[in-house]
mmCIF entry with sequence, helices, sheets and N, C-alpha, C, O atoms, coordinates in Angstrom:
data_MODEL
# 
_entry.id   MODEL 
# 
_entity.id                         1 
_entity.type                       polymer 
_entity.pdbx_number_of_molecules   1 
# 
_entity_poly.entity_id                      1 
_entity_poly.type                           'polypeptide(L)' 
_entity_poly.nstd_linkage                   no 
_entity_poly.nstd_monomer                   no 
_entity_poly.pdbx_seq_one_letter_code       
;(UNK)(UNK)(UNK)(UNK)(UNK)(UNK)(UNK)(UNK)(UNK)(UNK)(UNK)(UNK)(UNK)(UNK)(UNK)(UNK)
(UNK)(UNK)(UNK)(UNK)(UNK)(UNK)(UNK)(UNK)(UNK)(UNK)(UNK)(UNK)(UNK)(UNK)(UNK)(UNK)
(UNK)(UNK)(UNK)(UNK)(UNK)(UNK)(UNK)(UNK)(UNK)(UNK)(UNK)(UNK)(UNK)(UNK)(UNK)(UNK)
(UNK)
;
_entity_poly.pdbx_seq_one_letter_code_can   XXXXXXXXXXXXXXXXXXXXXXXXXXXXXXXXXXXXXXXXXXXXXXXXX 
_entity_poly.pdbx_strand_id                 A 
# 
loop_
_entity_poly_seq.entity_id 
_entity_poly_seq.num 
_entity_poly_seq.mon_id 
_entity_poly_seq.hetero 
1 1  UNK n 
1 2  UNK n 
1 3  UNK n 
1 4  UNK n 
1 5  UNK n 
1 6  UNK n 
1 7  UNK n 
1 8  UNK n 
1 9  UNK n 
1 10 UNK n 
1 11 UNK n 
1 12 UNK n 
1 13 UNK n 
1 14 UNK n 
1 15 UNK n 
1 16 UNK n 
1 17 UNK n 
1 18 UNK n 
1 19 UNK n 
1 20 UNK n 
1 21 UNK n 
1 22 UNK n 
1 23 UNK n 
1 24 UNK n 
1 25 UNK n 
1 26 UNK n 
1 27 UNK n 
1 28 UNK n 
1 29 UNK n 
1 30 UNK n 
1 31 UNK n 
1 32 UNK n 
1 33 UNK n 
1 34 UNK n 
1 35 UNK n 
1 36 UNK n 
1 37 UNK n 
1 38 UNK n 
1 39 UNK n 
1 40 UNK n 
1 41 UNK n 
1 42 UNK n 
1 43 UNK n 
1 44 UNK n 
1 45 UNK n 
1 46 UNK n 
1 47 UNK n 
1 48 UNK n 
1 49 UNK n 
# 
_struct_asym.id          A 
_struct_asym.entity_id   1 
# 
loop_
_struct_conf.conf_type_id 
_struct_conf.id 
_struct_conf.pdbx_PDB_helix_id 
_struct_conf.beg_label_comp_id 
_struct_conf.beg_label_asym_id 
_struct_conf.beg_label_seq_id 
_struct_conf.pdbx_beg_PDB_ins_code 
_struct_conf.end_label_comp_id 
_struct_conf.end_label_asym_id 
_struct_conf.end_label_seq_id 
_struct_conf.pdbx_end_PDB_ins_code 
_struct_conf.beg_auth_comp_id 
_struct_conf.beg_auth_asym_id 
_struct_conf.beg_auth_seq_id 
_struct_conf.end_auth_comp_id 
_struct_conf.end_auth_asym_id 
_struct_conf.end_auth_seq_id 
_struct_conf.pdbx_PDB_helix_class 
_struct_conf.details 
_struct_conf.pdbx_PDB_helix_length 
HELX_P HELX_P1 AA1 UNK A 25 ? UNK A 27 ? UNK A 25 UNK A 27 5 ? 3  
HELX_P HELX_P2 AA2 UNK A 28 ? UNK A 37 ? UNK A 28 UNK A 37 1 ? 10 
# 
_struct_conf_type.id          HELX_P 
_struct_conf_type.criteria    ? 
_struct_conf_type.reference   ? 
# 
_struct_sheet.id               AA1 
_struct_sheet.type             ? 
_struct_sheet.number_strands   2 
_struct_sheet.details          ? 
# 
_struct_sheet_order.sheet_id     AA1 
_struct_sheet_order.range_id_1   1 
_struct_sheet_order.range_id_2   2 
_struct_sheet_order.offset       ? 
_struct_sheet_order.sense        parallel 
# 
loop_
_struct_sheet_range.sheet_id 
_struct_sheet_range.id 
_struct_sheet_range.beg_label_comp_id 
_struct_sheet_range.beg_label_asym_id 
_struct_sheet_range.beg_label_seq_id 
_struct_sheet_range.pdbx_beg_PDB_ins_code 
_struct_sheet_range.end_label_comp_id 
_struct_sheet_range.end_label_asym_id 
_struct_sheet_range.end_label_seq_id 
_struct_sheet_range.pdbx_end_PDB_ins_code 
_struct_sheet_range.beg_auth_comp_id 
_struct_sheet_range.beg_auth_asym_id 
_struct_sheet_range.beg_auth_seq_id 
_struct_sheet_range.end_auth_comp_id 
_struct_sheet_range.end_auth_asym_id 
_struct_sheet_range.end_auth_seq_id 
AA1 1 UNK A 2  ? UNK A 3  ? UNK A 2  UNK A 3  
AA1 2 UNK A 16 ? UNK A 17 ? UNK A 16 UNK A 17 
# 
loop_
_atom_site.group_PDB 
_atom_site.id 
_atom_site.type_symbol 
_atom_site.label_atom_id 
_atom_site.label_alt_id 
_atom_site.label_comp_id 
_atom_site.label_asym_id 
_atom_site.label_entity_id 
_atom_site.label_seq_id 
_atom_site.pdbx_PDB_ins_code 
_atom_site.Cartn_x 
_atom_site.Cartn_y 
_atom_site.Cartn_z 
_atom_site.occupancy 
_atom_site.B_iso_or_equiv 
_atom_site.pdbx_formal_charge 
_atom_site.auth_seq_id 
_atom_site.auth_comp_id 
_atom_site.auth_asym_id 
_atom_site.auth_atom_id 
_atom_site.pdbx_PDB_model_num 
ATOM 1   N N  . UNK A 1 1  ? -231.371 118.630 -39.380 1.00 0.00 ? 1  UNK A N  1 
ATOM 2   C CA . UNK A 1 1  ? -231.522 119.093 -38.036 1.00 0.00 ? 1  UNK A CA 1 
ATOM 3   C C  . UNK A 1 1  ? -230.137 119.254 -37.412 1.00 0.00 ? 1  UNK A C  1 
ATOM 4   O O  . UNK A 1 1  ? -229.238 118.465 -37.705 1.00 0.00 ? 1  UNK A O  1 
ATOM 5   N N  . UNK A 1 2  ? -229.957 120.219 -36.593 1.00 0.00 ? 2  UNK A N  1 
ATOM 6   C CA . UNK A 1 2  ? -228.468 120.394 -36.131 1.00 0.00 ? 2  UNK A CA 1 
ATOM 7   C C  . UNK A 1 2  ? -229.057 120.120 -34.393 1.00 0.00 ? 2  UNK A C  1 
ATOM 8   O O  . UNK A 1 2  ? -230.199 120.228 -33.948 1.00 0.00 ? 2  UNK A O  1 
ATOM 9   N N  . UNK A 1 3  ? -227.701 119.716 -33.659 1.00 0.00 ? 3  UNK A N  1 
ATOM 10  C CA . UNK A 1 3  ? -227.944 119.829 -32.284 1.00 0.00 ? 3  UNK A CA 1 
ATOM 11  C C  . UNK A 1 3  ? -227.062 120.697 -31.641 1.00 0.00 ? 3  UNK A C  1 
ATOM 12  O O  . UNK A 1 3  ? -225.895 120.781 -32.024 1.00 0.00 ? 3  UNK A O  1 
ATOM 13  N N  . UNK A 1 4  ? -227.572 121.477 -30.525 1.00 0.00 ? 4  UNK A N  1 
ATOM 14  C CA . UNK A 1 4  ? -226.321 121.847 -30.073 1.00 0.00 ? 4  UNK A CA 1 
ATOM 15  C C  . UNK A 1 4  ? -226.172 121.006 -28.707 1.00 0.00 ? 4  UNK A C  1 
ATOM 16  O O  . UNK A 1 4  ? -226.892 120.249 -28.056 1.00 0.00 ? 4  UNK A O  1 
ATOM 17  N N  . UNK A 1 5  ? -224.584 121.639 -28.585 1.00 0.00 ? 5  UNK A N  1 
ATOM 18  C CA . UNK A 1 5  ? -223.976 121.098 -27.544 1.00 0.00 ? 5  UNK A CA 1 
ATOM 19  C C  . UNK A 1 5  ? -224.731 120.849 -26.140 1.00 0.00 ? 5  UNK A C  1 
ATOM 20  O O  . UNK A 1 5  ? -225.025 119.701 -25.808 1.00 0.00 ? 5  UNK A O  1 
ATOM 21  N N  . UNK A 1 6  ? -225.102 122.201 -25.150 1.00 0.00 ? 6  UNK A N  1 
ATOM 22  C CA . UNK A 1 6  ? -226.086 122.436 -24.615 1.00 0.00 ? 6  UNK A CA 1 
ATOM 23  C C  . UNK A 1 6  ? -227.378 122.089 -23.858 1.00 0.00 ? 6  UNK A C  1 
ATOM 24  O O  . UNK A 1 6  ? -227.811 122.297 -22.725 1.00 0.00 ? 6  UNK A O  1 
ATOM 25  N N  . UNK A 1 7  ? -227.859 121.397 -25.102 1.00 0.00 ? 7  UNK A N  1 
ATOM 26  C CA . UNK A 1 7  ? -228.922 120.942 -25.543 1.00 0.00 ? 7  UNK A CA 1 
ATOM 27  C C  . UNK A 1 7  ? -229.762 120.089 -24.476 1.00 0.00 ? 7  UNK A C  1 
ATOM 28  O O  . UNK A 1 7  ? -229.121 119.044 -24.363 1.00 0.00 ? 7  UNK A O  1 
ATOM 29  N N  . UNK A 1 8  ? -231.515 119.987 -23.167 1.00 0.00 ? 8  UNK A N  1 
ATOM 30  C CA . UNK A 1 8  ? -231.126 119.414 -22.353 1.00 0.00 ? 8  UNK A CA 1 
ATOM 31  C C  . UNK A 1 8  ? -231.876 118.070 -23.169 1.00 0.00 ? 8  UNK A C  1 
ATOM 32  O O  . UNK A 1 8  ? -231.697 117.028 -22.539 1.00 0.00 ? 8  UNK A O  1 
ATOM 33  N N  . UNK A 1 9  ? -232.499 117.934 -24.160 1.00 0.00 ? 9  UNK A N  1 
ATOM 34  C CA . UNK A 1 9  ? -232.837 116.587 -25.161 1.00 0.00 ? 9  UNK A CA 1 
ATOM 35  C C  . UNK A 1 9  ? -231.892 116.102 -25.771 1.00 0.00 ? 9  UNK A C  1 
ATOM 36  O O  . UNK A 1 9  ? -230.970 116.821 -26.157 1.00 0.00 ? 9  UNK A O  1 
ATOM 37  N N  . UNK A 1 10 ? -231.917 114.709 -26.001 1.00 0.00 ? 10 UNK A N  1 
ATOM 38  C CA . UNK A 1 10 ? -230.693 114.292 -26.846 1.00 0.00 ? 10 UNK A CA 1 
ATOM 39  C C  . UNK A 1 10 ? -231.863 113.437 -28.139 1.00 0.00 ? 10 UNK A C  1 
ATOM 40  O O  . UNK A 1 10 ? -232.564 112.431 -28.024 1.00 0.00 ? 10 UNK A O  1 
ATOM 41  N N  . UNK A 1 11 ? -231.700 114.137 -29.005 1.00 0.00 ? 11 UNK A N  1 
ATOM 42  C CA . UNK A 1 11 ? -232.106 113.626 -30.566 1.00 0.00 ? 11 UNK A CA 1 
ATOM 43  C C  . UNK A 1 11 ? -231.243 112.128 -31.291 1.00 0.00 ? 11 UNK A C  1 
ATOM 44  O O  . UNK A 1 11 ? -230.043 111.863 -31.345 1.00 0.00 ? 11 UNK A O  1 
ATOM 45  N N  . UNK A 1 12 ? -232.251 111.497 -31.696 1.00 0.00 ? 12 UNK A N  1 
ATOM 46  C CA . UNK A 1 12 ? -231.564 110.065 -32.210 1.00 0.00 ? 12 UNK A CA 1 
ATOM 47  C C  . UNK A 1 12 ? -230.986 110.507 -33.270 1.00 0.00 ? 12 UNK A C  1 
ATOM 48  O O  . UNK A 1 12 ? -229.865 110.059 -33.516 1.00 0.00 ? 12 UNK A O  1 
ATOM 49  N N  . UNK A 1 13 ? -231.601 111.526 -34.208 1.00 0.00 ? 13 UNK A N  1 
ATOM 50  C CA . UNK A 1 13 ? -231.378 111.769 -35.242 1.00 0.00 ? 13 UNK A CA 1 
ATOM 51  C C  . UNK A 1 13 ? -230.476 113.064 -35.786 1.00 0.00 ? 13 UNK A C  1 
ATOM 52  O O  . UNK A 1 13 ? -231.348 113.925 -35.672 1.00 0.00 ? 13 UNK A O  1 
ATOM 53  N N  . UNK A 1 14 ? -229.587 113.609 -36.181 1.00 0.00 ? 14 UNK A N  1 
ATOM 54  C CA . UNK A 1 14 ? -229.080 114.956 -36.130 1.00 0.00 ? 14 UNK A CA 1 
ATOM 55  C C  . UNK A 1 14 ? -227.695 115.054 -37.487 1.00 0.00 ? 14 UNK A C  1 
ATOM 56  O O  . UNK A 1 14 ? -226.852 114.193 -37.739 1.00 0.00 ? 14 UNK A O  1 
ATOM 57  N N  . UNK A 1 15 ? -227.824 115.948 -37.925 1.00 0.00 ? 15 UNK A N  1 
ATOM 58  C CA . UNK A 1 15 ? -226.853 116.252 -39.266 1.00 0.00 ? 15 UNK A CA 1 
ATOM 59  C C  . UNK A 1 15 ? -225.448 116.491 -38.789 1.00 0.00 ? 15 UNK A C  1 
ATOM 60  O O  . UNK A 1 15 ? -224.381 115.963 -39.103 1.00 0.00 ? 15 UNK A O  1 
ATOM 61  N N  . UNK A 1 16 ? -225.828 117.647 -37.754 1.00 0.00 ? 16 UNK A N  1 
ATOM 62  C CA . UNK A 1 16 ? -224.089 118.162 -37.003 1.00 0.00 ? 16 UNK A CA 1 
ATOM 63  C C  . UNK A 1 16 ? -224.437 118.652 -35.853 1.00 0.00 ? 16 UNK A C  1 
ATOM 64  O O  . UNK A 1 16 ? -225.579 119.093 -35.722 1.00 0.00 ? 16 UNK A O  1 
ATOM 65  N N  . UNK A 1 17 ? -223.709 118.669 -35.000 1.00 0.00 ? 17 UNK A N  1 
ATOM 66  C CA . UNK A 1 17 ? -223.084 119.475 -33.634 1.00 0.00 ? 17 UNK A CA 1 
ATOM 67  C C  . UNK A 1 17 ? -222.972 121.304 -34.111 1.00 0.00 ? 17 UNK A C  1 
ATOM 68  O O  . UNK A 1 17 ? -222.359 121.624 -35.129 1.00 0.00 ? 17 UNK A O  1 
ATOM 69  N N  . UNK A 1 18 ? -223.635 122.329 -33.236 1.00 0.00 ? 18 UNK A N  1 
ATOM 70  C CA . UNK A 1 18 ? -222.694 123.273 -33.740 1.00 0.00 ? 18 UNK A CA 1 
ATOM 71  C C  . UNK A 1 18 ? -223.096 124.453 -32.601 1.00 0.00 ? 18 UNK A C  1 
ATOM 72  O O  . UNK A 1 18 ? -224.123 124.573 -31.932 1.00 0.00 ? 18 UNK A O  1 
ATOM 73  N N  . UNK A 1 19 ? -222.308 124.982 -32.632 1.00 0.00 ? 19 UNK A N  1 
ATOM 74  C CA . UNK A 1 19 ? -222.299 125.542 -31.085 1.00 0.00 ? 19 UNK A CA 1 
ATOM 75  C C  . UNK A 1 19 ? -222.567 127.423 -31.492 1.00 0.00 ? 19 UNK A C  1 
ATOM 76  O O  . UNK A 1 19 ? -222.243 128.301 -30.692 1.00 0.00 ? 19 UNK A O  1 
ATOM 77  N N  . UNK A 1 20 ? -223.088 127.663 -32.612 1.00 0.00 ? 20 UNK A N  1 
ATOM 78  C CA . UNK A 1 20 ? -223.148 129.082 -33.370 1.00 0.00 ? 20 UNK A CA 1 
ATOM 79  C C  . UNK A 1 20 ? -224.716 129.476 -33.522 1.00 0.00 ? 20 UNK A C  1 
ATOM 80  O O  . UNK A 1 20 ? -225.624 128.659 -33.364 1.00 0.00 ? 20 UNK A O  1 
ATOM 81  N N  . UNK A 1 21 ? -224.823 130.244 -33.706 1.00 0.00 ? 21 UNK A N  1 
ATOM 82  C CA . UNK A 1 21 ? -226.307 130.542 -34.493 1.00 0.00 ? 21 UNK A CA 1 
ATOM 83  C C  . UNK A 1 21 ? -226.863 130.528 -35.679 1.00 0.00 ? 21 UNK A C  1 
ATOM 84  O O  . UNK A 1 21 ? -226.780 131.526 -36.394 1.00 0.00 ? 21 UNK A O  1 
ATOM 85  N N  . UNK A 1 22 ? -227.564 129.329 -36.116 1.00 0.00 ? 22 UNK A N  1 
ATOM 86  C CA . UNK A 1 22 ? -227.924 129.055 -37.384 1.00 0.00 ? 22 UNK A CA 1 
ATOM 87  C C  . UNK A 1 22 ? -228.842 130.490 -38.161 1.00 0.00 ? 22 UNK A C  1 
ATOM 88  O O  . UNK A 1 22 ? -229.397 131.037 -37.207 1.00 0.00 ? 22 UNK A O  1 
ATOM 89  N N  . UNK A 1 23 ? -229.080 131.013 -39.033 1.00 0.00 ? 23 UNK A N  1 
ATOM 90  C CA . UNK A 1 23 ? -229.786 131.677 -39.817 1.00 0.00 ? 23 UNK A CA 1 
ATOM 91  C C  . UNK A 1 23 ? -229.929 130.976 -41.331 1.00 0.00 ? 23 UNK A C  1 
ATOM 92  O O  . UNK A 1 23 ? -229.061 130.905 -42.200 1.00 0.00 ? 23 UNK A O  1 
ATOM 93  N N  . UNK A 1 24 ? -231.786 130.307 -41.379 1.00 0.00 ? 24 UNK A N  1 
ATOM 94  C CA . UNK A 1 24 ? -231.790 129.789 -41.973 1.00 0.00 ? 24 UNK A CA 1 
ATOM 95  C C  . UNK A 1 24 ? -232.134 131.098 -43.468 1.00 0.00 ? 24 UNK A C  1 
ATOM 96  O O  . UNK A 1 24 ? -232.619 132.219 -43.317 1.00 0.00 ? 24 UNK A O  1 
ATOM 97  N N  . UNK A 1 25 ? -231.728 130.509 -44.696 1.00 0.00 ? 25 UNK A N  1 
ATOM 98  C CA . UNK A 1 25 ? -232.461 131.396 -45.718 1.00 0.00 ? 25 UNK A CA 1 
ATOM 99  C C  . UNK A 1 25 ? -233.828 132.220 -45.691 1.00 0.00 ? 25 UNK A C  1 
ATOM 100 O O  . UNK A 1 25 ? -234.086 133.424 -45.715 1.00 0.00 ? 25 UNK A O  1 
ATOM 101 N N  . UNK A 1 26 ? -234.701 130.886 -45.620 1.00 0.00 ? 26 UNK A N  1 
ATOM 102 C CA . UNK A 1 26 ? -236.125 131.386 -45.001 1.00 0.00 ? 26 UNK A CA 1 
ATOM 103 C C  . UNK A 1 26 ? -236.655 132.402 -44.084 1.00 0.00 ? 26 UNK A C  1 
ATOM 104 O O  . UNK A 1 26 ? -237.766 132.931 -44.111 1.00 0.00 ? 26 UNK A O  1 
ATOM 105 N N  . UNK A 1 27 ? -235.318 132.661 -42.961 1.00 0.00 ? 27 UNK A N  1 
ATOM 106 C CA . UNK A 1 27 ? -235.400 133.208 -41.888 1.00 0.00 ? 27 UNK A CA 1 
ATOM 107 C C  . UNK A 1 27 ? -234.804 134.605 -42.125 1.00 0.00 ? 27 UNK A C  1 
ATOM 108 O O  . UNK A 1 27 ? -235.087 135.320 -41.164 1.00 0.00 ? 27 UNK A O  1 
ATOM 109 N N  . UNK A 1 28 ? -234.149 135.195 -42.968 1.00 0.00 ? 28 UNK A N  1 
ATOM 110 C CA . UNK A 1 28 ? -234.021 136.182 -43.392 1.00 0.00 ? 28 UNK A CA 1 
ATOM 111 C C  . UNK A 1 28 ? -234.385 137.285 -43.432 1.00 0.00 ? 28 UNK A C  1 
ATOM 112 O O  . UNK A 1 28 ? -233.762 138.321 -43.203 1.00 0.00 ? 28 UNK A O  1 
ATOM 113 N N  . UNK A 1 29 ? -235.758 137.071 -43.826 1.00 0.00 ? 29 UNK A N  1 
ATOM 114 C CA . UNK A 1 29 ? -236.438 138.795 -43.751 1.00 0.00 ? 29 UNK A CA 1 
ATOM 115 C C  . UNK A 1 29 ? -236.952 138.804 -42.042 1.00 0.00 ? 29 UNK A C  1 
ATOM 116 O O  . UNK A 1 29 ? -236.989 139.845 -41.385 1.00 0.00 ? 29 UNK A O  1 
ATOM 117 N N  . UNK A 1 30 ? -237.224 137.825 -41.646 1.00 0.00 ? 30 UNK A N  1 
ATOM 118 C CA . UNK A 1 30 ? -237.726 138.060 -40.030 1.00 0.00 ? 30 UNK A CA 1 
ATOM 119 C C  . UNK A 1 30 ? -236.279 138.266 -39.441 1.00 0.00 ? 30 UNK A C  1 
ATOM 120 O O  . UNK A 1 30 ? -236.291 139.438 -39.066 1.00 0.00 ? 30 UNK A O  1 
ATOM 121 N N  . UNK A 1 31 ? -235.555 137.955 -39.279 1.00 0.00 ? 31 UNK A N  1 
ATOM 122 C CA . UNK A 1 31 ? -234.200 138.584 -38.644 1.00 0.00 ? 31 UNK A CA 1 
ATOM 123 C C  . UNK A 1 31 ? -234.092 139.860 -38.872 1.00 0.00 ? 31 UNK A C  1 
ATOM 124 O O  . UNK A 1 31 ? -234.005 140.555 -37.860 1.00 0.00 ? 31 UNK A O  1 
ATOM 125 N N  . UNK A 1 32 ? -234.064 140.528 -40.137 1.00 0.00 ? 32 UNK A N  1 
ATOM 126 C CA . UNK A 1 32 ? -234.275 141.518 -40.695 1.00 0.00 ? 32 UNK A CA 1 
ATOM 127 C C  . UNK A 1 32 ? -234.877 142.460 -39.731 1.00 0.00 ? 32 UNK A C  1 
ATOM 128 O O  . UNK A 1 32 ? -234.305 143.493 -39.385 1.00 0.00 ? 32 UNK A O  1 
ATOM 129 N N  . UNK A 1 33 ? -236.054 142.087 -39.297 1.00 0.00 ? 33 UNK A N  1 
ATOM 130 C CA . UNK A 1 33 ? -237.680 142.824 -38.919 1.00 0.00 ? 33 UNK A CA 1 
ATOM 131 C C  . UNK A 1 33 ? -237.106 142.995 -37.201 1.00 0.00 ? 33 UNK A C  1 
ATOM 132 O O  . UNK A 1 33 ? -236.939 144.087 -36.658 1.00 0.00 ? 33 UNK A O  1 
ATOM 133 N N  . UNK A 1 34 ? -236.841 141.509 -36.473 1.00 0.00 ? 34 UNK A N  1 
ATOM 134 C CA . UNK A 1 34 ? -236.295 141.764 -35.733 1.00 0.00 ? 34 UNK A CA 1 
ATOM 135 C C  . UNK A 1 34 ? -235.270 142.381 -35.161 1.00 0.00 ? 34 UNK A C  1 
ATOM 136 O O  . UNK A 1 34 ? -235.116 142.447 -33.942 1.00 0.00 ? 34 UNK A O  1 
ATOM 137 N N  . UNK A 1 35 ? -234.471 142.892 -36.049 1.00 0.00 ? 35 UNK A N  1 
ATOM 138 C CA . UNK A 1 35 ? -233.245 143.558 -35.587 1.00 0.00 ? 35 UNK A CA 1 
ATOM 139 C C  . UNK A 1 35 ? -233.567 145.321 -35.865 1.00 0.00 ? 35 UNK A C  1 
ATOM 140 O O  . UNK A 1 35 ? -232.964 146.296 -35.416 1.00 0.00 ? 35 UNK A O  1 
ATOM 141 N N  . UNK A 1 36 ? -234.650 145.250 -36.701 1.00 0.00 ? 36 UNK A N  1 
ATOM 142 C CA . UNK A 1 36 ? -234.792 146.738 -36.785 1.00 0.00 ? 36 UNK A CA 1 
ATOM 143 C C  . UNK A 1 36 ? -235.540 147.298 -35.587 1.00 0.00 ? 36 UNK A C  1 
ATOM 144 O O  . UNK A 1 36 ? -235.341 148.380 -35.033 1.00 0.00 ? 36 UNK A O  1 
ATOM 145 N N  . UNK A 1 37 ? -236.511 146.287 -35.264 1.00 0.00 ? 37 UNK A N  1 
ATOM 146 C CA . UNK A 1 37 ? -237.092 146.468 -34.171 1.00 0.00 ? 37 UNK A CA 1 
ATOM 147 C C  . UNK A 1 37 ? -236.135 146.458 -32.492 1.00 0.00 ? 37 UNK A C  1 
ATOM 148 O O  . UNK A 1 37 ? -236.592 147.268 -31.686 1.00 0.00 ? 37 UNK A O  1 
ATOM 149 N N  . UNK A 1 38 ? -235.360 145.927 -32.174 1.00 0.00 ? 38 UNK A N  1 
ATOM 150 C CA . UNK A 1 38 ? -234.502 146.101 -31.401 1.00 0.00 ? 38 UNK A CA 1 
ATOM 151 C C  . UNK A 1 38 ? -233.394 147.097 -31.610 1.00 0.00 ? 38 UNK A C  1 
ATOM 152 O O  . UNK A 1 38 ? -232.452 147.025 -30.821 1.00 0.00 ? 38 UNK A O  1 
ATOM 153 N N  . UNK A 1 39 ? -233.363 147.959 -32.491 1.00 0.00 ? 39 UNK A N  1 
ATOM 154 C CA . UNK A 1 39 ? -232.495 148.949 -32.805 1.00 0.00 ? 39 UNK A CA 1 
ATOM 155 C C  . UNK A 1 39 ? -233.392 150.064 -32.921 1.00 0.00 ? 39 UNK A C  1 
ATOM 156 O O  . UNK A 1 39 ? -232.946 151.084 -33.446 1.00 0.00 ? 39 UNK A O  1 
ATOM 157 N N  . UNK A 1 40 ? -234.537 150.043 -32.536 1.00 0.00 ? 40 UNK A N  1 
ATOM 158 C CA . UNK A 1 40 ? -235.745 151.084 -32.717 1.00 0.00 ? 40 UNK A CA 1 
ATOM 159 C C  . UNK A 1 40 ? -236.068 151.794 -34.323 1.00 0.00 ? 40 UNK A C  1 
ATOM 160 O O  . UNK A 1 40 ? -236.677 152.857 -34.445 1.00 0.00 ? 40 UNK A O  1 
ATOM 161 N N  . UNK A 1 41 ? -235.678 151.201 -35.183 1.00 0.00 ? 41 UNK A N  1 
ATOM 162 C CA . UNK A 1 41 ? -235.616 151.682 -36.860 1.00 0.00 ? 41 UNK A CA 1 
ATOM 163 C C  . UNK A 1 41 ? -237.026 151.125 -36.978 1.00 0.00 ? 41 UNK A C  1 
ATOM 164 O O  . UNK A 1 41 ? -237.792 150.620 -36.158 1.00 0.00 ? 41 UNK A O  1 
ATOM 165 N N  . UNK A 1 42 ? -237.117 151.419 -38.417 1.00 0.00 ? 42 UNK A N  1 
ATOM 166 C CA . UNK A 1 42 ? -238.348 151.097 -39.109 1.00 0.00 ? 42 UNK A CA 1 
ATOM 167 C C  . UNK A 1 42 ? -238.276 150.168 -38.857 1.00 0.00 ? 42 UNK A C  1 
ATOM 168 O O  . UNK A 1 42 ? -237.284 149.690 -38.308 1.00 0.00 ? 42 UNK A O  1 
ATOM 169 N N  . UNK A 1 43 ? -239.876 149.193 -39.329 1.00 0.00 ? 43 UNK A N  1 
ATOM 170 C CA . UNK A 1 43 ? -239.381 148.000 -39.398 1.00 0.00 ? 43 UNK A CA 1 
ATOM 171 C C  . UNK A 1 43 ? -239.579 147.763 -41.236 1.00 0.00 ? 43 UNK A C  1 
ATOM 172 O O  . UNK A 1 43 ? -240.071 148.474 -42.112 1.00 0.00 ? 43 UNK A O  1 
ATOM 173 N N  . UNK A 1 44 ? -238.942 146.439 -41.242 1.00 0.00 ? 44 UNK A N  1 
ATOM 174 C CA . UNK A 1 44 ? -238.446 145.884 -42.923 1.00 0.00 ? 44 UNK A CA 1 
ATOM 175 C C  . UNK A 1 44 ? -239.917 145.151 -43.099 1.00 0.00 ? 44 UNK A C  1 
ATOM 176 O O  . UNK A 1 44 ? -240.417 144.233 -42.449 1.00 0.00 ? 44 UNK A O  1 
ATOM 177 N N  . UNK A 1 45 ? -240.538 146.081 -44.493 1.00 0.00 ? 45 UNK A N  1 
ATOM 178 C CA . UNK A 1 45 ? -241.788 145.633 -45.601 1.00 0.00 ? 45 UNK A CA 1 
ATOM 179 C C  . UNK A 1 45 ? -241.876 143.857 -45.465 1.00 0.00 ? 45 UNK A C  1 
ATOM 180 O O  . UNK A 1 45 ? -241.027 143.035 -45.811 1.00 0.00 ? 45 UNK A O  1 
ATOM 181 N N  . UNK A 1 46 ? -243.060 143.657 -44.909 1.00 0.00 ? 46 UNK A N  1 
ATOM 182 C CA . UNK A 1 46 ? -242.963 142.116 -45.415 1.00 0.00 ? 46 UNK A CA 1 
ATOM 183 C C  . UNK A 1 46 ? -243.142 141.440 -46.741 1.00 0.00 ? 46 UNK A C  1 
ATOM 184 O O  . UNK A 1 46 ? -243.759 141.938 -47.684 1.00 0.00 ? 46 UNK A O  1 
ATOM 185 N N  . UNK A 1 47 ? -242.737 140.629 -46.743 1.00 0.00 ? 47 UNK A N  1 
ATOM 186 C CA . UNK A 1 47 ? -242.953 140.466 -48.604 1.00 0.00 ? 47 UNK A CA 1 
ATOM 187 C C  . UNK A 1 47 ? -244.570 139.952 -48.591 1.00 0.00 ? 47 UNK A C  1 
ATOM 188 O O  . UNK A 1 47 ? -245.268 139.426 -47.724 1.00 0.00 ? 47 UNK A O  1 
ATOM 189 N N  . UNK A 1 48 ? -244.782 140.322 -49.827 1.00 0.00 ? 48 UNK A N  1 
ATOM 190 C CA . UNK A 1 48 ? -246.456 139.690 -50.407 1.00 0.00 ? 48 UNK A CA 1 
ATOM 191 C C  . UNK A 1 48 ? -246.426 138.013 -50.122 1.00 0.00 ? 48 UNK A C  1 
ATOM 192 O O  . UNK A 1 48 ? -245.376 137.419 -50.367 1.00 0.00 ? 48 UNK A O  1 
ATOM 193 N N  . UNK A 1 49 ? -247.625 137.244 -49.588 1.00 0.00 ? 49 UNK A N  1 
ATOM 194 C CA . UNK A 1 49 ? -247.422 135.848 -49.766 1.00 0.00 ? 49 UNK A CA 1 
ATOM 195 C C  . UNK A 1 49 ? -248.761 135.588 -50.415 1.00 0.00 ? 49 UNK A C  1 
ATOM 196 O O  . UNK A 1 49 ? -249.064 134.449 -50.770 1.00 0.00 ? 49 UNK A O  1 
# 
């Protein structure tokens, strides 16, 4: 779990501080989808689950 700085909860528990935008692996093709969609493009095939 990361915290940011910010943040108005304070977590007992936390890996790092980081003041950036995480993009997890997982999160990949939906970033993807989202950004095509805010750029008015296609949007990106979802994968089979």
């Amino acid at each position: 779990m990361f915290r940011k700085p910010w943040s108005k909860t304070e977590s007992d528990y936390f890996l790092e501080t980081v003041s950036e935008w995480i993009v997890f692996p997982f999160e990949l093709g939906e970033v993807g989808r989202q950004r095509a969609a805010m750029e008015g493009g296609k949007e990106a095939p979802r994968p089979a689950a």
